[in-house]
KOLBAPA-37216 format. One record per residue: x, y, z of N, C-alpha, C in turn; residue in one letter. Coordinates in steps of 0.02 Angstrom, whole numbers, padded with zeros to 5 digits, always signed. Atoms other than C-alpha are relative to their C-alpha. Example, Ala and Ser with C-alpha at 12.3 -4.5 7.8 and 13.67 -1.06 7.14 Angstrom:
REM residues 2
+00045-00059+00000+00615-00225+00390+00045+00060+00000A;-00042-00059-00003+00684-00053+00357-00039+00055+00037S;
//
This chain:
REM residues 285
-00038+00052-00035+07257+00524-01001-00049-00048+00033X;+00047+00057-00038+07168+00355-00943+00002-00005+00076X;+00027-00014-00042+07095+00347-00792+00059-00021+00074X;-00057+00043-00063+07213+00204-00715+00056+00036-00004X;-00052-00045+00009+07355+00319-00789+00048+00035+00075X;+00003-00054-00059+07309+00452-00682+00000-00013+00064X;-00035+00003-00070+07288+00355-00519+00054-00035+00025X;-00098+00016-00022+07469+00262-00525+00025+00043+00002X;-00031-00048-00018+07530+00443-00543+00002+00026+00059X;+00023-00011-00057+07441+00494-00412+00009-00045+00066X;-00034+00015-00048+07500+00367-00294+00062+00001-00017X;-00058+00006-00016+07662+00363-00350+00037+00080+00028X;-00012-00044-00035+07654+00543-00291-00007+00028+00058X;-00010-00004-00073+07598+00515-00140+00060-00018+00067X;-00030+00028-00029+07721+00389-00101+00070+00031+00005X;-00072-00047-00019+07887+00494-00144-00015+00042+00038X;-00004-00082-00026+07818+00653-00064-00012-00030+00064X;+00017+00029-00070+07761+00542+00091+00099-00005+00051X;-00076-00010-00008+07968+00490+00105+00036+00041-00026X;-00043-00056+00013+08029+00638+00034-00010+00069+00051X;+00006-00058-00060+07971+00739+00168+00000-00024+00072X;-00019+00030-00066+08002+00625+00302+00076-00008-00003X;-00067-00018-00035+08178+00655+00280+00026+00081-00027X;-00009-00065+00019+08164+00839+00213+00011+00023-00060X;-00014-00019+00077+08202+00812+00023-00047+00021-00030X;+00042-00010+00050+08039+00842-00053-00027-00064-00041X;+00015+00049+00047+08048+00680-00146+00022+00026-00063X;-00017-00020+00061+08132+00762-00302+00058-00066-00038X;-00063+00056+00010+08299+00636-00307-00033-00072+00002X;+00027+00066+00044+08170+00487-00317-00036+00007-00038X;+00036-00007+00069+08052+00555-00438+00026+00004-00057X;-00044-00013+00057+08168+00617-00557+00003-00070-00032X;+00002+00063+00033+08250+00423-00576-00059-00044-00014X;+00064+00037+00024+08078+00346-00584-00025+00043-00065X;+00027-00044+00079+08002+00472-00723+00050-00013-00052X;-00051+00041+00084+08173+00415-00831-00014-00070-00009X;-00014+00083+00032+08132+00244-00805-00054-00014-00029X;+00066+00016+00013+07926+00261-00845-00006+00041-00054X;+00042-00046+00050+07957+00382-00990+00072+00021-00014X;-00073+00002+00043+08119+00340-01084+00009+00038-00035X;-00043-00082+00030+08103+00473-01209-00029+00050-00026X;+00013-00075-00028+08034+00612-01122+00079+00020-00007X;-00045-00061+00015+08181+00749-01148+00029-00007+00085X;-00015-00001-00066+08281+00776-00973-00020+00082+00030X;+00028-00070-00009+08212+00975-00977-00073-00043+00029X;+00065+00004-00007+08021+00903-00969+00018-00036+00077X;+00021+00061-00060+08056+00763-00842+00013+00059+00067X;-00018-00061-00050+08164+00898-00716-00050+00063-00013X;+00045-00048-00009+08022+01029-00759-00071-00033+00047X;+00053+00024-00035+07892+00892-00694+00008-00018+00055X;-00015+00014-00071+07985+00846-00530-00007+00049-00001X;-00023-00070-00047+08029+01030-00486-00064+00029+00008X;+00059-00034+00001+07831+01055-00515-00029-00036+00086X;+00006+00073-00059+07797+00905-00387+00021+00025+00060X;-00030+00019-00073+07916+00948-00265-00011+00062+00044X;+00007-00067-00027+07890+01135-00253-00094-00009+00038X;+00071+00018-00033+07690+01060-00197+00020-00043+00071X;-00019+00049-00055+07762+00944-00096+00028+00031+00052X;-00034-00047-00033+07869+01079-00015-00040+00049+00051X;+00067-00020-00044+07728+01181+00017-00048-00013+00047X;+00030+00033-00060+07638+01066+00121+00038-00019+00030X;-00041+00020-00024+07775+00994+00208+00030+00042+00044X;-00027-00062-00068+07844+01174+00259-00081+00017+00037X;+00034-00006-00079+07688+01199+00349-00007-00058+00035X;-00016+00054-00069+07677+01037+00438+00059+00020+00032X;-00073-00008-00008+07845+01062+00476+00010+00102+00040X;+00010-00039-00044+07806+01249+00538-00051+00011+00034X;+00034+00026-00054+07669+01216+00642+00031-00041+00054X;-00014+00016-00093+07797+01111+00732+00069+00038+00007X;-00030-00033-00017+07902+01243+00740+00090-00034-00011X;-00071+00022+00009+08061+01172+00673+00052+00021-00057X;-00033-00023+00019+08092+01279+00537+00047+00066+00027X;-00063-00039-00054+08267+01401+00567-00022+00040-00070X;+00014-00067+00030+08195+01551+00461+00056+00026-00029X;-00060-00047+00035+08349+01649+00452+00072-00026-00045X;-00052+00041+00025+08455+01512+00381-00035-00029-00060X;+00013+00011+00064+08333+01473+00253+00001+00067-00055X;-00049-00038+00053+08378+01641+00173+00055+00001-00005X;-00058+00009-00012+08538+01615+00216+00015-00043-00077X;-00005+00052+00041+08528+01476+00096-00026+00008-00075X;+00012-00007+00060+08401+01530-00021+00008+00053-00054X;-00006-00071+00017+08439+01714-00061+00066-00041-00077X;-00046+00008+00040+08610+01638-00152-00002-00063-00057X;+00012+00060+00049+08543+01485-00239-00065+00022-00079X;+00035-00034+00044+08425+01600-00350+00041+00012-00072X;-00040+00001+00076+08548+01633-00492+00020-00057-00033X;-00026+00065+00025+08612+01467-00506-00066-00038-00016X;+00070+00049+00001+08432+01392-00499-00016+00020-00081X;+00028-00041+00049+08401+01498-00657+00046-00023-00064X;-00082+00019+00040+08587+01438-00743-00030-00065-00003X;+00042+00072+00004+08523+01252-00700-00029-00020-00034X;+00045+00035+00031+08375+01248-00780+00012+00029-00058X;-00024-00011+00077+08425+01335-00944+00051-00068-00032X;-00085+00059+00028+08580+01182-00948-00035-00066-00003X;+00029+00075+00016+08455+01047-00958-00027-00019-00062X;+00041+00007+00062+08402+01079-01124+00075-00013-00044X;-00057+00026+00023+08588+01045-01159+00045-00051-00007X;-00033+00079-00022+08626+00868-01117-00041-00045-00026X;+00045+00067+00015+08573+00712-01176-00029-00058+00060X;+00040+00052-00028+08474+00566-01096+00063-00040+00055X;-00033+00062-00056+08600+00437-01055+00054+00049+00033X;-00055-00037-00045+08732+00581-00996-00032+00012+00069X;+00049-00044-00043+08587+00649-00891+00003-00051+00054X;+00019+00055-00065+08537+00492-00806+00086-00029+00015X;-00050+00043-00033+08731+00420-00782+00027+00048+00068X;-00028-00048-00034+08788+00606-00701-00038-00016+00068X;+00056-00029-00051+08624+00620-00601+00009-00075+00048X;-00004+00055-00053+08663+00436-00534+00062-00024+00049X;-00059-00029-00046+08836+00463-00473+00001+00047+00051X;+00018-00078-00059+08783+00629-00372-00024-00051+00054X;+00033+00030-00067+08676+00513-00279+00021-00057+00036X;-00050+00063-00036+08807+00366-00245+00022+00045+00035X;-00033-00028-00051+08918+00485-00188-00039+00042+00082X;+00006-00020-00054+08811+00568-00094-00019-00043+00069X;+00005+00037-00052+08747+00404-00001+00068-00028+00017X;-00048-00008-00034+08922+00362+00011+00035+00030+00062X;+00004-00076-00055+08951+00515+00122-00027+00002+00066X;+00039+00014-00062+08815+00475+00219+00004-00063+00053X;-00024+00041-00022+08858+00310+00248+00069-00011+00064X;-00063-00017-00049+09026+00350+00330+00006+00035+00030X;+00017-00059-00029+08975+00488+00394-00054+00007+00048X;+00054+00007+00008+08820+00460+00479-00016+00039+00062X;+00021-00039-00079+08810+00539+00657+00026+00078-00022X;-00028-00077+00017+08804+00730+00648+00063+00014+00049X;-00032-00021-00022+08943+00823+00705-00029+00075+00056X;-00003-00032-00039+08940+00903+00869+00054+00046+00020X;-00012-00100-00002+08989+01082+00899-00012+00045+00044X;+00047-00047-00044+08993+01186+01058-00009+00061-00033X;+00024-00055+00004+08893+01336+01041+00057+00057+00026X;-00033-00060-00055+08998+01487+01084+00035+00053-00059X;-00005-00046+00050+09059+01661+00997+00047-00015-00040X;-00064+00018+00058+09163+01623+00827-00016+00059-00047X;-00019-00038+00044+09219+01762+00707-00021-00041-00078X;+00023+00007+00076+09104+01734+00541-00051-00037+00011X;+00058+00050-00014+08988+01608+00634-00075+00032+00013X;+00077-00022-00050+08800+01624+00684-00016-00063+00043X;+00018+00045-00060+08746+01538+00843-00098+00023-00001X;+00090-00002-00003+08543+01484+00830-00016-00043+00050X;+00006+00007-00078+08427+01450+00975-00077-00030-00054X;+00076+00027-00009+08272+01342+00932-00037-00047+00043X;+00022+00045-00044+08131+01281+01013-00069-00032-00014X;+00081+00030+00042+08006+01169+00937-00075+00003+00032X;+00054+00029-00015+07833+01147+00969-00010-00057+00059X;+00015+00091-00048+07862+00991+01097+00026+00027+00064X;-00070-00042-00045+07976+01110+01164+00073-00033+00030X;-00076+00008+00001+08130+01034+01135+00046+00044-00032X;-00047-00081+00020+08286+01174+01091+00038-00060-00007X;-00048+00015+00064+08409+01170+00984+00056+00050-00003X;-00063-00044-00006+08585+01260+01014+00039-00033-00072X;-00054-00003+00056+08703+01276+00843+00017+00036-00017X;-00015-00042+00036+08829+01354+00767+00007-00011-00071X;-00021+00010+00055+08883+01381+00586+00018+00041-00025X;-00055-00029+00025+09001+01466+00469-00057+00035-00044X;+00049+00005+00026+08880+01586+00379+00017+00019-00072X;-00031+00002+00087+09012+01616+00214+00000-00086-00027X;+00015+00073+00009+09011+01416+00216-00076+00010-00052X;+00066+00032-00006+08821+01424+00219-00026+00029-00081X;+00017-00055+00076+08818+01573+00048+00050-00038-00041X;-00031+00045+00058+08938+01464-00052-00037-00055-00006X;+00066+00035+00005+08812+01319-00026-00040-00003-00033X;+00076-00034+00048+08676+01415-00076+00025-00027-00072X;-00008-00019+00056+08750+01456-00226+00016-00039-00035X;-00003+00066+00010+08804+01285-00280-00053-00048-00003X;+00075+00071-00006+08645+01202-00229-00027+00040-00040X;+00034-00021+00045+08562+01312-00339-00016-00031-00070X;-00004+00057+00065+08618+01243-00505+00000-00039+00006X;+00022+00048+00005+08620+01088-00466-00062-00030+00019X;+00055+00017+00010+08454+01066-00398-00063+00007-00044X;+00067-00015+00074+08359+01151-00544+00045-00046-00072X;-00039+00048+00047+08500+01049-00668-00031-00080-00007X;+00010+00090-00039+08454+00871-00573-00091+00008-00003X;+00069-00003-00026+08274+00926-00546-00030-00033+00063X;-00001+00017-00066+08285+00870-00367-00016+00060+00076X;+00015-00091-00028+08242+01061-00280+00083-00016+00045X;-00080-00014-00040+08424+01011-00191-00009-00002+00070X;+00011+00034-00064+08369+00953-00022+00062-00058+00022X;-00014+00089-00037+08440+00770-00024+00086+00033-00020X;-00066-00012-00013+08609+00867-00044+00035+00067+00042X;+00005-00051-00061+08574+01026+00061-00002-00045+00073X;+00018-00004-00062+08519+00939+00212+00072-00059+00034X;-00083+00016-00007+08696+00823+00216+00051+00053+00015X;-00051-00071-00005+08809+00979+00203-00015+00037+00062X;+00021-00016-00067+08704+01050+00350-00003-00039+00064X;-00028+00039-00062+08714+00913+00462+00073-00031+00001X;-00058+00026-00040+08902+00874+00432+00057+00037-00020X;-00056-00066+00010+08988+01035+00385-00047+00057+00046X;+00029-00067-00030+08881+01169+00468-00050-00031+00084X;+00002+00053-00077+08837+01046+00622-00085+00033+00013X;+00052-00008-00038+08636+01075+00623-00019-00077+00015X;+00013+00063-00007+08551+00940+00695-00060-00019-00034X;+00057+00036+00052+08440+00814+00616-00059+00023-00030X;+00075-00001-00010+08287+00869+00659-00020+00080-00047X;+00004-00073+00027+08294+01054+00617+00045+00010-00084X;-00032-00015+00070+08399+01033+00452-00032-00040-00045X;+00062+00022+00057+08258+00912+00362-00054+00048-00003X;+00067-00071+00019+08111+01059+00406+00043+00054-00020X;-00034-00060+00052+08250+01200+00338-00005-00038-00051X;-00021+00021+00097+08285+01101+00191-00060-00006-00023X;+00074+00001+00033+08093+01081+00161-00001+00081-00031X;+00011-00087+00034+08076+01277+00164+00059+00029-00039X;-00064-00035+00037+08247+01303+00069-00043-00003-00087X;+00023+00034+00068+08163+01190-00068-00067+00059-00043X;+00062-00045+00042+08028+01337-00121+00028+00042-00031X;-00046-00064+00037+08171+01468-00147+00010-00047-00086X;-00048+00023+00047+08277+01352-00264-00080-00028-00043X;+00036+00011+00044+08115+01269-00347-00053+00051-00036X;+00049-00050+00047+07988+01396-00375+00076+00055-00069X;-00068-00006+00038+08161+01479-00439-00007-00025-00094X;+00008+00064+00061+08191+01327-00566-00070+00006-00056X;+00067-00020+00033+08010+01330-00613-00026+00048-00039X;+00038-00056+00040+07973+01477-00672+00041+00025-00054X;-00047-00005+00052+08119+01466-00779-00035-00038-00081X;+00034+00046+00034+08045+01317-00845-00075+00025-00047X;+00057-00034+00030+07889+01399-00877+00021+00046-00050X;-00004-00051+00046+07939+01535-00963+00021-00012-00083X;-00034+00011+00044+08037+01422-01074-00054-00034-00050X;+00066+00027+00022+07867+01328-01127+00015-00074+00015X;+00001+00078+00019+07937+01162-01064-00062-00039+00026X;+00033+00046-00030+07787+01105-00973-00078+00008-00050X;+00063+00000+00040+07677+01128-01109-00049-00073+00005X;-00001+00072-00002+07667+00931-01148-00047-00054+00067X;-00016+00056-00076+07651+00872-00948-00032+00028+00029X;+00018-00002-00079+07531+00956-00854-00064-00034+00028X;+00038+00047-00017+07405+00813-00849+00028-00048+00052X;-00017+00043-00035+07532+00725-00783+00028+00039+00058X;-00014-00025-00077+07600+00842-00650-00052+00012+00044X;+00045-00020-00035+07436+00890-00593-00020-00076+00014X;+00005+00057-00042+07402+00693-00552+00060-00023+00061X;-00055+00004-00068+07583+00681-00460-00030+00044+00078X;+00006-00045-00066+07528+00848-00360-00055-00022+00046X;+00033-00007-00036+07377+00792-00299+00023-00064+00044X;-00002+00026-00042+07453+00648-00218+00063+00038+00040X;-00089-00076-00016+07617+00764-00172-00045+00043+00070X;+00004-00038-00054+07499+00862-00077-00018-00035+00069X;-00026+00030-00052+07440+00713+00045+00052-00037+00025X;-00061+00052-00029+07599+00626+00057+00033+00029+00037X;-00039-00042-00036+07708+00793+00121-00036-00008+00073X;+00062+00002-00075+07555+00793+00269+00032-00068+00034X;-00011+00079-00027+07592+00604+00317+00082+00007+00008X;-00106-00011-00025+07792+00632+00300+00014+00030+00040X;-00033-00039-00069+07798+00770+00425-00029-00016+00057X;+00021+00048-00059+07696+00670+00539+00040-00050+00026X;-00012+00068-00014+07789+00525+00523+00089-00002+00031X;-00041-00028-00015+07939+00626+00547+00035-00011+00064X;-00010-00004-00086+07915+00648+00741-00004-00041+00043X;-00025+00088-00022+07920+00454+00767+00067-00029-00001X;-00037+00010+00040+08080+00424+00691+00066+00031+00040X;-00073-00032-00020+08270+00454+00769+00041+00032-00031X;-00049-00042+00065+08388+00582+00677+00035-00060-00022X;-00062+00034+00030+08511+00450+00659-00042-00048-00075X;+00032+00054+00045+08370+00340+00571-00019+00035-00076X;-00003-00062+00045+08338+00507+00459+00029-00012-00064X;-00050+00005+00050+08504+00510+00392+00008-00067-00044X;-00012+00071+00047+08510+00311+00346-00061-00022-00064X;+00039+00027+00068+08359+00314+00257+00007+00038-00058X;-00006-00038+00064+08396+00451+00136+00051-00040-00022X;-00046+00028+00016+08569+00353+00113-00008-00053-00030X;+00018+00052+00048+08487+00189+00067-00044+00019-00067X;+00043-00014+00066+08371+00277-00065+00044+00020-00035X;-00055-00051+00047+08520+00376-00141+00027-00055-00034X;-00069+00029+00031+08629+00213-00157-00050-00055-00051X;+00033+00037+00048+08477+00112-00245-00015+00037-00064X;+00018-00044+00049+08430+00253-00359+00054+00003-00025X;-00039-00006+00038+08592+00296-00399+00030-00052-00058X;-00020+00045+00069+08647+00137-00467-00041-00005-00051X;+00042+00032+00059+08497+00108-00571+00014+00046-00063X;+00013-00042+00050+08512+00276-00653+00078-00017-00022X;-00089+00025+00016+08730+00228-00689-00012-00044-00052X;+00009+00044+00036+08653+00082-00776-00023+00024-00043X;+00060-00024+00064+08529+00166-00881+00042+00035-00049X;-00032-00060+00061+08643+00296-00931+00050-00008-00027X;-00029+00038+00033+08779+00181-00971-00038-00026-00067X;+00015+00031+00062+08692+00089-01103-00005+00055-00067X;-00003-00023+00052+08669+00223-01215+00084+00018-00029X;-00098-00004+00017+08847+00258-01206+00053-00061-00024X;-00043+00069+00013+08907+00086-01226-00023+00003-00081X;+00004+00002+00081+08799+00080-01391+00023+00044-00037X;-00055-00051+00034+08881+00236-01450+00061-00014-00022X;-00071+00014+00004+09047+00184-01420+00009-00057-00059X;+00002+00047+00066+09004+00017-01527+00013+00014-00081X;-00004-00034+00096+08946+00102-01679+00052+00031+00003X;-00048-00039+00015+09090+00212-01661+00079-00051-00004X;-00063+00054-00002+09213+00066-01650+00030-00015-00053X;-00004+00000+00095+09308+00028-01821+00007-00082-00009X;+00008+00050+00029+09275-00115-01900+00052-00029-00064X;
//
């Protein structure tokens, strides 16, 4: 791979994993649509085997910034990841089953809707703390030493799992940028503490994904090119969880929402066209 190749990869892996971990995704849900748009026809197995390589690096550095400042909730990231293990495994077997433009129109709708969501949605939901039948009530206290009282439903939190599973090894996104929504406005954590869980959720569900991938031989092809993403992946997560503790929850939530609703359309477009030309030829003349 040429030289310049390798360092546009390499920043462009700095730069997702820099904002993908400054709001807790990893950067998977913008790599993905960029790698369809820089490498039209790569397969949608290879491209989702080369994010989920990316993000699970990105993840890794990110959960320790991110536990150093003491903001991951431990017992809620098994909570989360224990049940997303089977589906992570279902996921990535179903990508070798879809085509291109289905891939990119599905994968660009997930992410309208989900900035939709966010959009109207945007302030977490507040929740007193106090004893509920099925709930768990958590007590954190960061590094700055600011605490953190919440409850949440914890059969909610295992149907989750298990849902985010497949779709984040399916999407090749490790399932952050739709975990850490569901947790701040169904299971009421707050901002701060549900972008560093969703960092450490992202190792279950990707290493998961990954090693599926591996086994299957898809990354035969790509690992010149993942190993230039990772090495910027690994300083960008560093700079994201820094940049983190500047930043207001509310401002959190809006920026994942504006990346979702630009990405999404582009990929709607992309994955339209093959479908439109289908439909043509198939038209009767």
């Amino acid at each position: 791979m040429p030289f310049v190749t390798w360092l546009l990869l390499a920043l462009l892996g700095l730069a997702i994993s820099t904002y993908g971990t400054l709001i807790g995704t990893g950067g998977g849900f913008m790599l993905v649509p960029t790698l369809l748009l820089l490498f039209p026809n790569e397969s949608p197995s290879l491209v989702t085997a080369t994010s989920l390589s990316v993000v699970l690096i990105s993840a890794v550095s990110g959960s320790i910034a991110y536990a150093r400042q003491r903001r991951i909730d431990y017992v809620s990231v098994l909570t989360f990841g224990g049940p997303s293990i089977p589906g992570a495994v279902l996921g990535a077997q179903a990508t070798h089953l879809v085509q291109r433009g289905a891939f990119d129109a599905i994968l660009g709708v997930v992410l309208v809707v989900l900035a939709l969501f966010l959009i109207l949605r945007p302030q977490p939901v507040v929740v007193v703390v106090g004893e509920r039948r099925g709930h768990v009530t958590r007590f954190i206290r960061d590094a700055s030493g600011m605490t953190y009282f919440y409850t949440y439903n914890r059969l909610l939190a295992v149907v989750f799992g298990v849902g985010l599973g497949f779709v984040a090894a399916f999407f090749g996104i490790g399932g952050a940028s739709i975990l850490i929504p569901l947790m701040i406005q169904f299971l009421h954590f707050p901002a701060y503490i549900a972008t560093a869980t969703g960092q450490a959720v992202l190792l279950m569900t990707t290493s998961t994904a990954l090693a599926t991938h591996l086994f299957a031989g898809t990354l035969a092809e790509g690992q010149a090119r993942v190993f230039a993403l990772a090495i910027g992946a690994l300083v960008g997560a560093q700079v994201g969880a820094r940049l983190s503790r500047r930043l207001r929850a509310v401002w959190l939530v809006r920026a994942m929402a504006f990346a979702l609703v630009l990405v999404g359309i582009r990929l709607i477009v992309n994955g339209l066209g093959p479908v439109s030309t289908l439909l043509v030829a198939l038209a009767p003349r």
